[in-house]
N, C-alpha and C positions, 0 to 999 in steps of 0.2 A: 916693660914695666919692671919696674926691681923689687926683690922682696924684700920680703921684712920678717925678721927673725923674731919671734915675738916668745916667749914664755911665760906661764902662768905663775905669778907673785901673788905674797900673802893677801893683798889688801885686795886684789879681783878677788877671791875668795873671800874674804868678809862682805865685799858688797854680794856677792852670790849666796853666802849664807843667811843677810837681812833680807832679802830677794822672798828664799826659798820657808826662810821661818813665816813673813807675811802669808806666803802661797798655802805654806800648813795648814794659820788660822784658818783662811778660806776654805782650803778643803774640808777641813773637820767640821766645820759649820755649815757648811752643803751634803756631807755625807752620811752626817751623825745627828741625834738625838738633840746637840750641846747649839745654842744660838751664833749665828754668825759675828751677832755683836758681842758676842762676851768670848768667842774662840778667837776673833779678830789680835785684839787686846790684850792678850794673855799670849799669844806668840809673838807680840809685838818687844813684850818685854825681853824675849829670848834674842829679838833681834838688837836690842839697845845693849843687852850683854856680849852678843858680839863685835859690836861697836865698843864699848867700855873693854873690851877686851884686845881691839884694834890699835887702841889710843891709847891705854895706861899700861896693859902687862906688855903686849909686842907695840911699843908706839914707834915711831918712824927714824929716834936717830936715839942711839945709846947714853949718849948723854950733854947737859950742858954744852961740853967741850965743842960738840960738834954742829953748834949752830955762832958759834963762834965767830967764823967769817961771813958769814950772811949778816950777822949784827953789825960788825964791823964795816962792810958797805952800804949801811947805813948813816953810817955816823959822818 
């Protein structure tokens, strides 16, 4: 069987971080005082910020330029 050399890149870590914010709400509204439905919710947002943060400040290609030829095999 051959291996595979694999390392951990940004965006396995953004879905790990929506992951773990969702698991938050869960916890805190099983462990604590605060409703599962309103702890849910409010980490959820933390998770859309990691996303917003996936896509617009580290988004996947630097710029324009470099979606360039993918357009172009389109055309």
């Amino acid at each position: 069987m051959a291996r595979v050399d694999y390392s951990i890149q940004y965006y396995d870590l953004v879905l790990v971080g929506v992951l773990a914010s969702l698991l938050a709400g869960l916890a805190v509204g099983w462990l604590t005082a605060v409703p599962v439905a309103a702890s849910v919710p409010l980490f959820a947002v933390l998770g859309a910020a990691i996303i917003g943060h996936g896509l617009f400040v580290n988004g996947p290609v630097d710029g324009a330029g470099d979606l360039r030829e993918r357009v172009d095999a389109f055309e």
